[in-house]
C-alpha positions in Angstrom: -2.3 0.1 6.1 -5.2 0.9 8.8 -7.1 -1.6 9.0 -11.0 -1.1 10.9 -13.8 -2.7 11.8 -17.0 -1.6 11.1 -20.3 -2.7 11.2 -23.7 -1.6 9.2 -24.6 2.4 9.0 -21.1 2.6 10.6 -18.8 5.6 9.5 -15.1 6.3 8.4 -14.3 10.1 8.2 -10.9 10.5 6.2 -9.7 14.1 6.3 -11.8 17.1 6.1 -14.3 15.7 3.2 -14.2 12.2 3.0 -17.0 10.3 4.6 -17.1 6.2 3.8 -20.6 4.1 5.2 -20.7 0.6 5.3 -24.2 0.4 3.9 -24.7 -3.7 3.6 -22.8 -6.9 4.4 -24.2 -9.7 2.7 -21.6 -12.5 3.1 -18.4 -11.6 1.7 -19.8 -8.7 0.0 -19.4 -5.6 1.9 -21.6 -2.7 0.5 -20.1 1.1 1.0 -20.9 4.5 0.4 -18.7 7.2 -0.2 -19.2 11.0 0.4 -16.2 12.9 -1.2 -16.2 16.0 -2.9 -16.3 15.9 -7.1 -12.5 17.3 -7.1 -11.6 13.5 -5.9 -12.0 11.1 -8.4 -13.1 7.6 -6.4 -13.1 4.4 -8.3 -12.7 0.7 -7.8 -9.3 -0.7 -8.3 -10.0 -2.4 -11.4 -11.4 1.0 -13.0 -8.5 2.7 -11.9 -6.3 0.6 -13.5 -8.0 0.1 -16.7 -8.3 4.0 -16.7 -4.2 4.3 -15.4 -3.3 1.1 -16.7 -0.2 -0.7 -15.4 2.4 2.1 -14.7 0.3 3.1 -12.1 0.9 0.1 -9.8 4.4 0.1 -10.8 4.6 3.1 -9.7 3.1 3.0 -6.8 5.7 1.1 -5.1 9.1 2.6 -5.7 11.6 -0.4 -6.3 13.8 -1.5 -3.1 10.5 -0.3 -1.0 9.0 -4.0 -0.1 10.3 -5.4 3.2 13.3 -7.5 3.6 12.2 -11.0 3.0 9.4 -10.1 1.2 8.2 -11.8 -2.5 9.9 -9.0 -4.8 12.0 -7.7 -2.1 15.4 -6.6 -3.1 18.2 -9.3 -1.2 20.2 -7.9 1.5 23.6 -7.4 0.9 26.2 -6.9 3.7 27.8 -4.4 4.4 30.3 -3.1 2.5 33.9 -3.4 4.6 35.5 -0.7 6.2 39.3 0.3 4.2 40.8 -0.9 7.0 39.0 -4.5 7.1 39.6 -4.6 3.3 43.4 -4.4 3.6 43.6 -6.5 7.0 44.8 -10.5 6.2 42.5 -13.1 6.9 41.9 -14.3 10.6 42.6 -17.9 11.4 
């Protein structure tokens, strides 16, 4: 994730088409305003999901894809041993 700072009137240009304006701040309200063409359909999360419902964020991460150590992460397994380390007696 990118993360930016901007401040009031301040611009973020994504791609060709997009243009995003922080238009207010009012405390922890941050106002923008969003230039994209009609062809891109922009909505707020919770639109989006009511409109895609749950599948959507499923999919949006493919299982195994969270980072080791992570809530949700898959565990680490070792490795699995080589043919010859599988056959080989135990070291004392």
């Amino acid at each position: 994730m990118l993360v930016l700072s901007r401040k009031r009137n301040e611009k973020i240009i994504i791609g060709e088409d997009i243009t995003v304006t922080v238009l207010e701040v009012r405390g922890d309200q941050v106002q923008l305003g969003i230039d994209a063409p009609r062809s891109i359909p922009v909505h707020r999360h919770e639109v989006y999901m009511a409109i895609h419902g749950a599948k959507a964020e499923d999919a949006r991460e493919p299982e195994g894809s969270a980072l080791p150590g992570a809530e949700g992460a898959p565990e680490e397994q070792p490795a699995p041993a080589s043919p010859d380390e599988a056959d080989a007696p135990p070291i004392d």
